[in-house]
DSSP file (Angstrom, degrees, kcal/mol; ACC not computed):
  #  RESIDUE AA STRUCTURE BP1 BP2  ACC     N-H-->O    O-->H-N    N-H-->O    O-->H-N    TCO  KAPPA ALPHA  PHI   PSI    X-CA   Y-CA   Z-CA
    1    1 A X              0   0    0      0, 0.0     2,-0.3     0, 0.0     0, 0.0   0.000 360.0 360.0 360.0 132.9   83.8   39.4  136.0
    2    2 A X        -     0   0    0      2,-0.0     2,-0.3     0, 0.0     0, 0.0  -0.585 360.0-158.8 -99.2 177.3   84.1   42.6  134.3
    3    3 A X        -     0   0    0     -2,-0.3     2,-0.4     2,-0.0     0, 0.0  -0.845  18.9-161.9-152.3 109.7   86.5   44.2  132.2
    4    4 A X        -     0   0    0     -2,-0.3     6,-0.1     6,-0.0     3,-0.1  -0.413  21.5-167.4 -86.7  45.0   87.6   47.5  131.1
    5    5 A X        -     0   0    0     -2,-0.4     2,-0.2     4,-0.1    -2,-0.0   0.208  41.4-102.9 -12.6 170.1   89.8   47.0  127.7
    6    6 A X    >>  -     0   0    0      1,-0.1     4,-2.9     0, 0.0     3,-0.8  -0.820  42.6-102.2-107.6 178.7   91.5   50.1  127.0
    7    7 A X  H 3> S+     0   0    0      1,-0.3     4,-1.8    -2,-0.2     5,-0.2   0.791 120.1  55.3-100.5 -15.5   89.2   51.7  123.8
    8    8 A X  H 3> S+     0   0    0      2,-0.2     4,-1.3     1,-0.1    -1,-0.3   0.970 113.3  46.8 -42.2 -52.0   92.0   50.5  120.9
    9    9 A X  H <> S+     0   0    0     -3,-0.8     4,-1.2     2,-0.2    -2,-0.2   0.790 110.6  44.8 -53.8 -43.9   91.6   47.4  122.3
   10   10 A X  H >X S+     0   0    0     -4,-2.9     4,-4.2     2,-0.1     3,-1.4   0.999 109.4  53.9 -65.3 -46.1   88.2   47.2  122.5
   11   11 A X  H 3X S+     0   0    0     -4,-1.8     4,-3.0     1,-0.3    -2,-0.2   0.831 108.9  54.7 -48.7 -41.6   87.4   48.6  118.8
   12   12 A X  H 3X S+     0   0    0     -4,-1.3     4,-1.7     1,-0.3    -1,-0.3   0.806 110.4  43.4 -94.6 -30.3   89.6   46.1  117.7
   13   13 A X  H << S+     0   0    0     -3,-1.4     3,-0.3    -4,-1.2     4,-0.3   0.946 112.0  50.2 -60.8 -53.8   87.6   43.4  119.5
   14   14 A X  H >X S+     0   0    0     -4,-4.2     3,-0.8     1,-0.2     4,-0.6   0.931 107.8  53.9 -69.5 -35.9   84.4   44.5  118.6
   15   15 A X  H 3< S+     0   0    0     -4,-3.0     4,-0.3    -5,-0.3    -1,-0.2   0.899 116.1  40.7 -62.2 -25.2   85.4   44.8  114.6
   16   16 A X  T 3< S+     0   0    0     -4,-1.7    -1,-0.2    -3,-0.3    -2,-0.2   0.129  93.2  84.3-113.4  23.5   86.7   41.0  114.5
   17   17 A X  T X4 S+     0   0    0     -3,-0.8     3,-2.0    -4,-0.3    -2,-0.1   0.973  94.3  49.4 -51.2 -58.0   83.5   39.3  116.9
   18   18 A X  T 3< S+     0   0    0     -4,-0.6     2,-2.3     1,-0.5    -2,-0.1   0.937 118.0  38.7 -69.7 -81.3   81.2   39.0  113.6
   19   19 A X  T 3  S+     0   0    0     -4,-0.3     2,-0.6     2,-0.1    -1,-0.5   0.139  91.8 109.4 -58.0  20.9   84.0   37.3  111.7
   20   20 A X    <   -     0   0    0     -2,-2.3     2,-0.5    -3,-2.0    11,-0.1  -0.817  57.5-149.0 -89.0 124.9   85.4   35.1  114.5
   21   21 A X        +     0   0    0     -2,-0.6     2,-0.3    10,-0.1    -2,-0.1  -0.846  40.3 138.3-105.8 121.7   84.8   31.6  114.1
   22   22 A X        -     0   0    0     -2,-0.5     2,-0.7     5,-0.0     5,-0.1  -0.882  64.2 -82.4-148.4 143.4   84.5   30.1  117.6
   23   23 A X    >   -     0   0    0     -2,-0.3     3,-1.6     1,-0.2     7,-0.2  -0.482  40.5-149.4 -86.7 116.4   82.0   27.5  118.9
   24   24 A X  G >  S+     0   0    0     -2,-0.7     3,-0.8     1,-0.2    -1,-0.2   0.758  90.0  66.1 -57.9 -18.7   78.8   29.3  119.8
   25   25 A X  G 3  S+     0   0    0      1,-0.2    -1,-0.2     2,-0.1    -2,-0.1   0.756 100.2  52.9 -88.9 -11.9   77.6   27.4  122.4
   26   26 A X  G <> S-     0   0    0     -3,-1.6     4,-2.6     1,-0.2    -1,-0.2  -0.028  96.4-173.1 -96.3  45.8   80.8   28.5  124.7
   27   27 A X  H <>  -     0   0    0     -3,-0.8     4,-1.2     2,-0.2    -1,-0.2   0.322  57.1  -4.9  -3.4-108.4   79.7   32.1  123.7
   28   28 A X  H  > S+     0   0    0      2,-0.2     4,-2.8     1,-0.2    -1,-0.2   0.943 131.4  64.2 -82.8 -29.9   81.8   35.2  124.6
   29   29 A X  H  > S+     0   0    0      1,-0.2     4,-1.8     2,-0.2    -2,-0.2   0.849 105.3  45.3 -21.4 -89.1   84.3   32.7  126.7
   30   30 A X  H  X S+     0   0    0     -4,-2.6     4,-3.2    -7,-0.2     5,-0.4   0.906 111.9  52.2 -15.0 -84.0   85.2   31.0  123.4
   31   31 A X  H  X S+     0   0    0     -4,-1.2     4,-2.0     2,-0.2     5,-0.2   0.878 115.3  41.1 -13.0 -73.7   85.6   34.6  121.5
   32   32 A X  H >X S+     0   0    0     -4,-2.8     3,-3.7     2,-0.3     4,-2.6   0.930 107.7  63.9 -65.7 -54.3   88.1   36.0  124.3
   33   33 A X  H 3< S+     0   0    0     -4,-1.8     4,-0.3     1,-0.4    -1,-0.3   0.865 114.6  34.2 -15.4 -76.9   89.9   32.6  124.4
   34   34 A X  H 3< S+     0   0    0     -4,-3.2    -1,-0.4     2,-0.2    -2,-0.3   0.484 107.4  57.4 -89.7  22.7   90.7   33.3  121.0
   35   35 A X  H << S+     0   0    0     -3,-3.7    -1,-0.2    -4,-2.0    -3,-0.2   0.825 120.0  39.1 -79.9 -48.5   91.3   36.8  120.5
   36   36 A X  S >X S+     0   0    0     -4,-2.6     4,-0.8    -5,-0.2     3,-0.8   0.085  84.3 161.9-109.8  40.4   93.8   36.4  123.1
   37   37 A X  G >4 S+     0   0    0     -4,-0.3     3,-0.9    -5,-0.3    -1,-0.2   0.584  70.6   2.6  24.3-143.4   95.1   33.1  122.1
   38   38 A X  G 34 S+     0   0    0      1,-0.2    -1,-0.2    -4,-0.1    -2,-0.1   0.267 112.6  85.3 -60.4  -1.3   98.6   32.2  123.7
   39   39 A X  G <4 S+     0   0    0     -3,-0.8     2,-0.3     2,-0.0    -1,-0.2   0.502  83.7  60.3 -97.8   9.9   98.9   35.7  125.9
   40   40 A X  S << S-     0   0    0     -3,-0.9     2,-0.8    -4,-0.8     0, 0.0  -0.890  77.5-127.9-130.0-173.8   97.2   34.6  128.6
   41   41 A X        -     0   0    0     -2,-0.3     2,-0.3     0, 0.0    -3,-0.1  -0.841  30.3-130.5-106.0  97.6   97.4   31.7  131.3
   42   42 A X        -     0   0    0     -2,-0.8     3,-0.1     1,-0.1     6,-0.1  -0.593  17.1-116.5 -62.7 132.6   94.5   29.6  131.8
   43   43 A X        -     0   0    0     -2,-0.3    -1,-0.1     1,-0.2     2,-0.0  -0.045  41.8 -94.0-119.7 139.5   93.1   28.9  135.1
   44   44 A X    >   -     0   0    0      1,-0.1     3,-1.7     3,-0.1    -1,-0.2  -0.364  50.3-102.8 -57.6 137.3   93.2   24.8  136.4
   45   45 A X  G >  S+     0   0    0      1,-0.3     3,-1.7     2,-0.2    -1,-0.1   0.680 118.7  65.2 -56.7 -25.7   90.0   23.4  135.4
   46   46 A X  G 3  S+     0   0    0      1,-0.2    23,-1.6    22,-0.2    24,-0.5   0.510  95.5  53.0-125.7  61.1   88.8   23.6  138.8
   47   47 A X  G <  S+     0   0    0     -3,-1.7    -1,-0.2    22,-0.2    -2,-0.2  -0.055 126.1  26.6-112.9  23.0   89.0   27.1  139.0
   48   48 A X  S <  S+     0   0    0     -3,-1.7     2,-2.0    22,-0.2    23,-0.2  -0.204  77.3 175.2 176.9  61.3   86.8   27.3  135.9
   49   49 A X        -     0   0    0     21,-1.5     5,-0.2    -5,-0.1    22,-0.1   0.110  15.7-172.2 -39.3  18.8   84.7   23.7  136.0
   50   50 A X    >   -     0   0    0     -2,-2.0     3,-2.0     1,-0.1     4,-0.4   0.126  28.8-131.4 -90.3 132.5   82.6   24.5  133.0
   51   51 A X  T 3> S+     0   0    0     21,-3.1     4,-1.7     1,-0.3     5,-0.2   0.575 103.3  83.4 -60.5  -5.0   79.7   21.9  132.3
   52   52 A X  H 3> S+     0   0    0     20,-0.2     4,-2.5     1,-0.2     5,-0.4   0.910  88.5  59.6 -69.6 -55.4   80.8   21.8  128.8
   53   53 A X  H <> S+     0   0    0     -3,-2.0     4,-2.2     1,-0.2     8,-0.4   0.974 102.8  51.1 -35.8 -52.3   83.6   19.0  130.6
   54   54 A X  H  > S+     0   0    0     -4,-0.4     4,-0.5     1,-0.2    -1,-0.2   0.903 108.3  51.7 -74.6 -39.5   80.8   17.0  131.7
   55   55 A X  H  < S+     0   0    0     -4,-1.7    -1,-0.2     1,-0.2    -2,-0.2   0.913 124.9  22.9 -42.5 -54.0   79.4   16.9  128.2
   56   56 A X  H  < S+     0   0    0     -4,-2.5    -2,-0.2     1,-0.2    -1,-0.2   0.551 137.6  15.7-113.2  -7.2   82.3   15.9  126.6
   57   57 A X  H >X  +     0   0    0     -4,-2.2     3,-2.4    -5,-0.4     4,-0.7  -0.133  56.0 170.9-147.6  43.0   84.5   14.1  129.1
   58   58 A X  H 3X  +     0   0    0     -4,-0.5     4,-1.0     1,-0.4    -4,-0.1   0.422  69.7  67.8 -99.9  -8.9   82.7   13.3  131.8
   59   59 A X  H 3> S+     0   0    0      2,-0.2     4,-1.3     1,-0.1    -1,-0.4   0.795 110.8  43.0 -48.0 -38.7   85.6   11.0  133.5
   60   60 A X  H <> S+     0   0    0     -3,-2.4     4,-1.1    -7,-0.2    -2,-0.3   0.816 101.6  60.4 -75.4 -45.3   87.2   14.1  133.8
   61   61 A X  H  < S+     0   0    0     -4,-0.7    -1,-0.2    -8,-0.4     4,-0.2   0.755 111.3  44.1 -59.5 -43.8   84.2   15.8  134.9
   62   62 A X  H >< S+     0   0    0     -4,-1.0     3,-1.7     2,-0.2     4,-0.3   0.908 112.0  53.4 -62.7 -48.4   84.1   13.1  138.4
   63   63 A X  H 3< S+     0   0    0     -4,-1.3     4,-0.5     1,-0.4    -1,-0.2   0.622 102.2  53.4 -82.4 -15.0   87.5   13.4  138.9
   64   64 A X  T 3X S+     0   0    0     -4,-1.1     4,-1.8     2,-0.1    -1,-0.4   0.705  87.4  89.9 -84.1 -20.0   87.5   17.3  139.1
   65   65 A X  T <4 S+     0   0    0     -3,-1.7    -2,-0.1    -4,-0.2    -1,-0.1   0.847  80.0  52.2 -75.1 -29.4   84.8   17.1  141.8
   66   66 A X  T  4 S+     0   0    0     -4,-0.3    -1,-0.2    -3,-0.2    -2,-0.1   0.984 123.5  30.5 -50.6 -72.5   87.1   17.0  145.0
   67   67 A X  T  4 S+     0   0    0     -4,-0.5    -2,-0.2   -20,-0.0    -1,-0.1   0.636  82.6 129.1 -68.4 -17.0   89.0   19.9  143.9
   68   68 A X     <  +     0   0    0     -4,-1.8   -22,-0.2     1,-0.1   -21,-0.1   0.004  21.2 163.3 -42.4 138.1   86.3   21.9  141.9
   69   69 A X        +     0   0    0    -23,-1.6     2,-0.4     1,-0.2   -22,-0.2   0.533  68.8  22.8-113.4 -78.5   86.5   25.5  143.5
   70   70 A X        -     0   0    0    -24,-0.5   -21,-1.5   -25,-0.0     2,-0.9  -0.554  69.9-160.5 -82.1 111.2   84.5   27.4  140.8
   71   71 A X        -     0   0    0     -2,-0.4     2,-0.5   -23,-0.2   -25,-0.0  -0.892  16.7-133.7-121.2 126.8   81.9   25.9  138.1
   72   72 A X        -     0   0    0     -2,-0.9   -21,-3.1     1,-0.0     2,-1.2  -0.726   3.4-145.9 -78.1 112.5   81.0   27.6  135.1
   73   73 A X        +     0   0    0     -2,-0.5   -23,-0.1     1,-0.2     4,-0.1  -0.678  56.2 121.5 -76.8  91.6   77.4   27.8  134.4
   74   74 A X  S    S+     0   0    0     -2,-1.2     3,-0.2     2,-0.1    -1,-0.2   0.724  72.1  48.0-120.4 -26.7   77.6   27.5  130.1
   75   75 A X  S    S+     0   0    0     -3,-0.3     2,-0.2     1,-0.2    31,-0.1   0.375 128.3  16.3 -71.6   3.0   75.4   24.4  129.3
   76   76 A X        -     0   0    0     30,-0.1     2,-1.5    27,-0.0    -1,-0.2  -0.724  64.3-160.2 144.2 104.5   72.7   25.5  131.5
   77   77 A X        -     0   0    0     -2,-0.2     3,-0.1    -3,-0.2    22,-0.1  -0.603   7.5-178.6-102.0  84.3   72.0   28.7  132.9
   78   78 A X  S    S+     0   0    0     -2,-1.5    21,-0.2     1,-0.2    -1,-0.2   0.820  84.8  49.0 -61.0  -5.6   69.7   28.6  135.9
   79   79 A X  S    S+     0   0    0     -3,-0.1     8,-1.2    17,-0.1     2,-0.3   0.686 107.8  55.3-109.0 -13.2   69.7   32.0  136.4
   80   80 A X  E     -A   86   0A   0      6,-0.2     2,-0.3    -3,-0.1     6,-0.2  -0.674  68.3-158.3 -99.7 174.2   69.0   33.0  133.0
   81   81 A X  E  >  -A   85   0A   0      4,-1.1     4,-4.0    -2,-0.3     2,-0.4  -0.978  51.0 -13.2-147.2-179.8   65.8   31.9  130.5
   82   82 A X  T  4 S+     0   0    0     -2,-0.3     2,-0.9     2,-0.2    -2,-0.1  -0.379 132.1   4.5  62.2-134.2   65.0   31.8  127.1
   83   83 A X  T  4 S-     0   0    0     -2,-0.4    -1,-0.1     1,-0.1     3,-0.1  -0.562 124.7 -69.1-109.6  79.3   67.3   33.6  125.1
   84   84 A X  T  4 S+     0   0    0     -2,-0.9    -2,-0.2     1,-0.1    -1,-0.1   0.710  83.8 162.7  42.1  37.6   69.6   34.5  127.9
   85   85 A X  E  <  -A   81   0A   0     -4,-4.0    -4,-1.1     1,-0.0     2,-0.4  -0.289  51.1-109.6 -65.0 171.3   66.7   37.0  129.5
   86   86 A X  E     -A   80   0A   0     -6,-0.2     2,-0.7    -3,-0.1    -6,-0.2  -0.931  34.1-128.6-109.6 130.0   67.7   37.7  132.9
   87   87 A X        -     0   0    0     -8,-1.2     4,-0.4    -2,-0.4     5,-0.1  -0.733  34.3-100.2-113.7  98.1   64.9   35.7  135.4
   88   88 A X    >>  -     0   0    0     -2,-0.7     3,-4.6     1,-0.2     4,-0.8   0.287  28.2-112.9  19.6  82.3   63.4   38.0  138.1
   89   89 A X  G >4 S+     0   0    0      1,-0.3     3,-0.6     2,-0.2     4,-0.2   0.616 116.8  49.6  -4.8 -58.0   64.9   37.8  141.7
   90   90 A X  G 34 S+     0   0    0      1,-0.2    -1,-0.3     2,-0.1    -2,-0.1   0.129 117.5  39.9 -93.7   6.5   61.6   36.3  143.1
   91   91 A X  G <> S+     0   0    0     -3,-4.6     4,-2.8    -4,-0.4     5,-0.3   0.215  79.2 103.7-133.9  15.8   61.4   33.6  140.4
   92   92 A X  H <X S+     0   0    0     -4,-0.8     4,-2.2    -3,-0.6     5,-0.4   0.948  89.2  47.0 -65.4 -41.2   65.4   32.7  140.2
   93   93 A X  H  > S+     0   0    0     -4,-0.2     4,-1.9     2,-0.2     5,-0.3   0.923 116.0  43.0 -70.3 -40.6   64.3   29.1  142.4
   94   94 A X  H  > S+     0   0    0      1,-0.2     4,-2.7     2,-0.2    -1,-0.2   0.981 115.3  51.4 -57.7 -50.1   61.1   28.3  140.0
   95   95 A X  H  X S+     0   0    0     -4,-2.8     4,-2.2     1,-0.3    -1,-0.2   0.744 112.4  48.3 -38.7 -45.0   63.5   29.2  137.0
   96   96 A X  H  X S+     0   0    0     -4,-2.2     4,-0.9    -5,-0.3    -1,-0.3   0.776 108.1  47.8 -79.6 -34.0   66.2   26.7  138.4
   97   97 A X  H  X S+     0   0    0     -4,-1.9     4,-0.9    -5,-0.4    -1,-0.2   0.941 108.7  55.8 -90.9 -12.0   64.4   24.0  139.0
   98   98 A X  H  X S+     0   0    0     -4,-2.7     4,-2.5    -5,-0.3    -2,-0.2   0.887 111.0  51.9 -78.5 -21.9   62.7   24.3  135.4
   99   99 A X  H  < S+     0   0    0     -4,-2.2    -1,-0.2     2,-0.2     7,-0.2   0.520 100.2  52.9 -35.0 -23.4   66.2   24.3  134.2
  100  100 A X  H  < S+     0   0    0     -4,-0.9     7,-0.4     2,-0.2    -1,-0.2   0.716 114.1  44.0 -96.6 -20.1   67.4   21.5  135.7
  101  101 A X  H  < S+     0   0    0     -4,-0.9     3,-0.4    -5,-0.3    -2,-0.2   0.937 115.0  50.5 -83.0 -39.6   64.2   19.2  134.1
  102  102 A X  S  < S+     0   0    0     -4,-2.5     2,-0.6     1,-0.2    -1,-0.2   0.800 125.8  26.7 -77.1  -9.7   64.6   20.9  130.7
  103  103 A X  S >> S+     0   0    0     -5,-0.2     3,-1.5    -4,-0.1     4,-0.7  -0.520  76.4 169.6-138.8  74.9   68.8   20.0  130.8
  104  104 A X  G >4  +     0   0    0     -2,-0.6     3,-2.1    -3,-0.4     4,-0.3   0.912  67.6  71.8 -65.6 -30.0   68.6   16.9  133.0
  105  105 A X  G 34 S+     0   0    0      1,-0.2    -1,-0.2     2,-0.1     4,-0.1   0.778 106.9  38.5 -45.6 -30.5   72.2   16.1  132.3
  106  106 A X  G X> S+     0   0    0     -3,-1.5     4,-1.4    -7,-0.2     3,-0.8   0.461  79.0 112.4 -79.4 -20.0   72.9   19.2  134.6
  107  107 A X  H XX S+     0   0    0     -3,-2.1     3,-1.2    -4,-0.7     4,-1.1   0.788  78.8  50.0 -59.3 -51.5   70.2   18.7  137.2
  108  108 A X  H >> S+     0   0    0     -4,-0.3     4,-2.3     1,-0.3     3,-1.0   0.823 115.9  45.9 -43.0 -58.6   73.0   17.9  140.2
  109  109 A X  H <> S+     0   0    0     -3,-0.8     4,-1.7     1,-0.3    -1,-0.3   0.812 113.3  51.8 -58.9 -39.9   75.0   21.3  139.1
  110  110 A X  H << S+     0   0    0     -4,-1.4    -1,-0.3    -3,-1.2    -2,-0.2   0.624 105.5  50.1 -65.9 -28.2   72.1   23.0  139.0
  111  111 A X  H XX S+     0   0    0     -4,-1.1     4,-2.2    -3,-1.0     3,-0.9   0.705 103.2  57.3 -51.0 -54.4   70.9   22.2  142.0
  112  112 A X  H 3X S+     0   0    0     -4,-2.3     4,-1.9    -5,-0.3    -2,-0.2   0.946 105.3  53.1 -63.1 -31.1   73.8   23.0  143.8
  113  113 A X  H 3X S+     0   0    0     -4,-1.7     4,-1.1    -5,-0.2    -1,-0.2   0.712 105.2  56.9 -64.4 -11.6   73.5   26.2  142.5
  114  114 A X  H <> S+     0   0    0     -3,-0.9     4,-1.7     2,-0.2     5,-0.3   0.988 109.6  43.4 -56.8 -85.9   70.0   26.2  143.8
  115  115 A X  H  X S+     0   0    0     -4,-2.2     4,-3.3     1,-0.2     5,-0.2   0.900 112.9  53.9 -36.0 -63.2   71.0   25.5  147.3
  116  116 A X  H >X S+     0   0    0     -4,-1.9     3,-1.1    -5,-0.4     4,-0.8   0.963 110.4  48.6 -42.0 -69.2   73.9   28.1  147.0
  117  117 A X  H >X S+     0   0    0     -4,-1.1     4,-2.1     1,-0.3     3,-1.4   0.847 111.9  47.6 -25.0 -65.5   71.5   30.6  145.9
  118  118 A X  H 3X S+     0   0    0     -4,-1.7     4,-1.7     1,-0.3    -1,-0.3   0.676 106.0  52.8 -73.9 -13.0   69.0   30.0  148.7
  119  119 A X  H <X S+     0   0    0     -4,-3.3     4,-0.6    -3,-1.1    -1,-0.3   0.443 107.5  56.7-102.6  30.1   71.1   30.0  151.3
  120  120 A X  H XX S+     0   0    0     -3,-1.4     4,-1.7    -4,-0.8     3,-1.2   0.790 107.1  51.6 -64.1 -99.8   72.4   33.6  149.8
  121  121 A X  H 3< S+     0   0    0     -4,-2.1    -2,-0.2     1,-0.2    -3,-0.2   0.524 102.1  54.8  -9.9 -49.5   69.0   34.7  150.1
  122  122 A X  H >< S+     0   0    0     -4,-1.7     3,-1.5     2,-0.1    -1,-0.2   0.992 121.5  37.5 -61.8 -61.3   68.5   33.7  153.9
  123  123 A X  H << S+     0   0    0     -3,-1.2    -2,-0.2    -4,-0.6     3,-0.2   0.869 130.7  20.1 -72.0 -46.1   71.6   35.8  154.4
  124  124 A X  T 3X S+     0   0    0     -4,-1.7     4,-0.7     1,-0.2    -1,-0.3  -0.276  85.1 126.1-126.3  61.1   71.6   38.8  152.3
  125  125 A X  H <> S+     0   0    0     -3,-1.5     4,-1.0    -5,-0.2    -1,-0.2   0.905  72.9  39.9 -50.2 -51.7   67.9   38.7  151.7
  126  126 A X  H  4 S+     0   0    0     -4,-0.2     4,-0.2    -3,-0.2    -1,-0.1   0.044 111.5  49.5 -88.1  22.1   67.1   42.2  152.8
  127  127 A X  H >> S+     0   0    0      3,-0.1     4,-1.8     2,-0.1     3,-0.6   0.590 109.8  63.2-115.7 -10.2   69.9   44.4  151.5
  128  128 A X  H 3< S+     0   0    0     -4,-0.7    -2,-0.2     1,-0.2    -3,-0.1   0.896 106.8  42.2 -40.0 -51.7   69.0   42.3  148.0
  129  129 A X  T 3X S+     0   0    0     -4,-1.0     4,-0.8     2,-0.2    -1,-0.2   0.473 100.3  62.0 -57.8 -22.5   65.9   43.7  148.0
  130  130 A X  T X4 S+     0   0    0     -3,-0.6     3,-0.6     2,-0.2     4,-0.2   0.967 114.0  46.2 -58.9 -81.0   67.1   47.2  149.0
  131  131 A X  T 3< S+     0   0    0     -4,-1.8    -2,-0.2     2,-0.2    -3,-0.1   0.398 105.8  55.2 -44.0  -1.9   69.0   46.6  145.3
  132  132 A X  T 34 S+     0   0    0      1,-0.1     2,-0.6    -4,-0.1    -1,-0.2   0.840 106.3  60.4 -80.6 -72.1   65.9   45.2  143.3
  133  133 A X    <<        0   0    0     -4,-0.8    -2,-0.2    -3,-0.6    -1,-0.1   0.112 360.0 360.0 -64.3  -8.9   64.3   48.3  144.3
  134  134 A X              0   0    0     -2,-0.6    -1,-0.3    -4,-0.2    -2,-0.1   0.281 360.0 360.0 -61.3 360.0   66.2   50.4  142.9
């Protein structure tokens, strides 16, 4: 998702980030939660699954899996490594599956995102490829 604040609204965001106390590990998510507090509507968990549920509730986590539409990668990011570097196109499958041994709690979610991935790739392999090359 992107976003275009308008730039009052942004300055105002970006001057109270440093001071915002928020739980880091649900990074900017957390932030916007609370900057905007009680003005917005949050979306039924399973239009925004996020493995931090599974962590912490994880009855809840089963029972969302019939309806789950959307899952939010925040405990585990197969597509990123390290410290949130962005993982090469051609190495996004190695990347994933070493994700899924180093955060085993995740490997099933991560996997499906595997599968999802690859069968992306069979379909819009070559116009992906147009866009790496650019």
């Amino acid at each position: 998702m992107a976003l275009r604040p308008d730039s009052a609204l942004f300055r105002d965001m970006a001057a109270k980030i440093a001071s915002a106390r928020y739980p880091a590990e649900q990074a900017e998510q957390a932030f916007l939660n609370q900057y905007f507090g009680a003005e917005v509507l949050r979306l039924p968990y399973a239009y925004n699954a996020n493995l931090a549920i599974k962590k912490r509730t994880p009855a809840l986590w089963r029972g969302l899996q019939e309806e789950m539409r959307i899952m939010h990668f925040t405990m585990a990011k197969p597509f990123l490594q390290g410290d949130y570097a962005e993982v090469p196109m051609d190495q996004l499958e190695k990347n994933a599956e070493k994700v899924a041994r180093k955060k085993s709690a995740f490997r099933e979610e991560i996997m499906e995102w595997l599968e999802a991935w690859k069968e992306t790739r069979r379909t819009y392999g070559a116009k992906l490829m147009q866009c790496n090359a650019l």
